[in-house]
N, C-alpha and C positions, 0 to 999 in steps of 0.2 A: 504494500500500500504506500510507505513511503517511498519508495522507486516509483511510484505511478505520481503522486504529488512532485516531487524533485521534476520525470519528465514533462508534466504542465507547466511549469513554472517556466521549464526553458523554452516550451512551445509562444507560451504567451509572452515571454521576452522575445524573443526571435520576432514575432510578428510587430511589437513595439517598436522594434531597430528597424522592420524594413519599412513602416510606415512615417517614420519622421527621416528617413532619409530620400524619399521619394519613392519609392518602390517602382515598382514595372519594370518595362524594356523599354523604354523611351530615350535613350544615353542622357538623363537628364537634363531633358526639354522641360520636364513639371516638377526636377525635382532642385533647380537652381545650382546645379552644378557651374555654370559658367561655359560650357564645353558647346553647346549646342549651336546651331549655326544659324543668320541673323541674315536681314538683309540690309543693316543699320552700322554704321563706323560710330566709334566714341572721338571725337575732337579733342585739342588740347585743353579746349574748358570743361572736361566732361561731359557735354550735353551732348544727346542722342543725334545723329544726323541722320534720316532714311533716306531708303535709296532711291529718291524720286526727282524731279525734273527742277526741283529749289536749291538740290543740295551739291555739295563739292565732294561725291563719292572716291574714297581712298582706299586702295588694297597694297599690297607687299609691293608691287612695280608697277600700279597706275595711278596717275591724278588723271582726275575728268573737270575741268573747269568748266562748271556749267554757264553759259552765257548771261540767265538770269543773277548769277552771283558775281556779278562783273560793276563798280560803279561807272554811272555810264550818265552822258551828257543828257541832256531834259527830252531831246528826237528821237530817243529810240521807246519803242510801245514791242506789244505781243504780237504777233503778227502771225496769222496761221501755226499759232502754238512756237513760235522761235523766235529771240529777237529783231527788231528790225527799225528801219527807219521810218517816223513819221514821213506821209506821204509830203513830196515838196520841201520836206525840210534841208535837203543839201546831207552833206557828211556829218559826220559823229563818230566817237570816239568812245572806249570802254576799257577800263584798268581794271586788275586786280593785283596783289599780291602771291605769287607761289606758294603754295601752304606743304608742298612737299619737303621730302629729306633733299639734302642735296646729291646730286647725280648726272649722269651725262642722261640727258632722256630725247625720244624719240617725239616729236609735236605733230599733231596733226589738229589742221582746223576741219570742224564739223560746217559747212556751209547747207545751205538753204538754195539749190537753185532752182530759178524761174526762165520761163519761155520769153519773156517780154524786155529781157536787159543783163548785159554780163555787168554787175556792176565790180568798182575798184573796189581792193580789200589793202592792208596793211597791218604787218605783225610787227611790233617790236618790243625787245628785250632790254628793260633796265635806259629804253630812249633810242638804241639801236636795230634799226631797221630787218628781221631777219626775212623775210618774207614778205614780197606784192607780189601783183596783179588781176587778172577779172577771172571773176567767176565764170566757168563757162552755160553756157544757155542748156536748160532741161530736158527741150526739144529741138528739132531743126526744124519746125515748123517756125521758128520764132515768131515774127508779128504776123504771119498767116494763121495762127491759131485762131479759132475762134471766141470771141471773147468770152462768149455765155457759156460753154462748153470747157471749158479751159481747165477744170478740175478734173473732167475724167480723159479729155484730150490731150493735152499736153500739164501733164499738172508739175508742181513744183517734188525737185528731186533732190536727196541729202547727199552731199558729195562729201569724199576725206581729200582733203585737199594737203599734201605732207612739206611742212614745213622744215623740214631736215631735220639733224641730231645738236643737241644744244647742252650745254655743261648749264646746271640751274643750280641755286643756292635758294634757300626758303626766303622771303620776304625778297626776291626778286620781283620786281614791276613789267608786269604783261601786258601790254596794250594791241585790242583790238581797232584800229579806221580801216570806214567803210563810209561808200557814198553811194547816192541812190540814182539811177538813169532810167530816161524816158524814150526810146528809137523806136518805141513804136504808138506816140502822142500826149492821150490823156491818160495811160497807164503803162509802168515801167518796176524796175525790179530797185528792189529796197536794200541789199544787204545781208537778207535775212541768217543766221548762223543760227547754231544749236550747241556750242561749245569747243573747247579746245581738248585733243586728248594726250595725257602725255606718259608714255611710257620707259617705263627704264630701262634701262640696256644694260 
């Protein structure tokens, strides 16, 4: 009888232990292990970043500058989901800061293009020019596109545009100019980008 009490005891300790440690098979997804896998970076201020279209998403050898996280002159708006220049407003310009480690990394800009205008781009590093010229056109239809039609006709297409290999150091100054063009009247191509991506090498 007491060997039957002694093995209860250890039964209902046993179950005590796997319950306040998380129990299951889940590799401690519910049990606050730390191990399970996210789709969110922690920053150097601690606060959460998810991995969505506001954020500066960061892995082992990628920074992704996302364009919305760029400060940027008062003409650039949303524009079919990517930044872009208010219509008519001429050029504009967009900084950020490097928030990666330092390293030689691999840049590519995310462009935006349209049927209606190659417009001018310019990348520079810390003031230094590394990277221009135009976007090229979406379509070869350029202004033969039809206007009304233009979204499933000729519609805007994301281009990696590579900007070569480059030595960065954190709090390095990234500046995106871009101006907007009109060759085919009262509508023309804006700019538009979706960020820069930069890989380590």
């Amino acid at each position: 009888m007491r060997t039957f009490r002694i093995l209860a005891m250890l039964i209902g300790l046993g179950f005590f232990l796997i319950s306040c440690s998380g129990g299951g098979d889940d590799s401690g997804t519910t049990g606050g292990s730390g191990e399970a896998e996210t789709s969110a970076t922690i920053d150097s201020t601690g606060s959460e970043n998810k991995a969505d279209n506001n954020a500066t998403v960061r892995s082992s050898n990628e920074v992704w500058l996302d364009a919305f996280t760029f400060s940027c002159t008062d003409n650039w708006t949303t524009r079919d989901g990517a930044q872009g220049l208010v219509a008519y407003s001429g050029s504009g310009s967009c900084v950020k800061s490097f928030p990666g480690e330092p390293g030689t990394y691999r840049l590519e800009l995310v462009a935006v293009t349209e049927y209606d205008g190659e417009s001018p781009y310019r990348i520079s590093i810390n003031g230094t020019t590394i990277k221009e010229g135009t976007y090229p056109l979406s379509s070869s239809l350029g202004c033969d596109c039809p206007t009304d039609q233009w979204r499933t006709v000729c519609p805007d297409r994301n281009e990696d545009i590579n900007l070569g290999t480059h030595d960065l150091n954190t709090g390095d100054s990234i500046e995106f100019w871009g101006d907007d063009e009109y060759p085919c009247g009262q509508h023309g191509s804006y700019a538009k980008w979706l960020g820069i991506k930069a890989t380590r090498q």
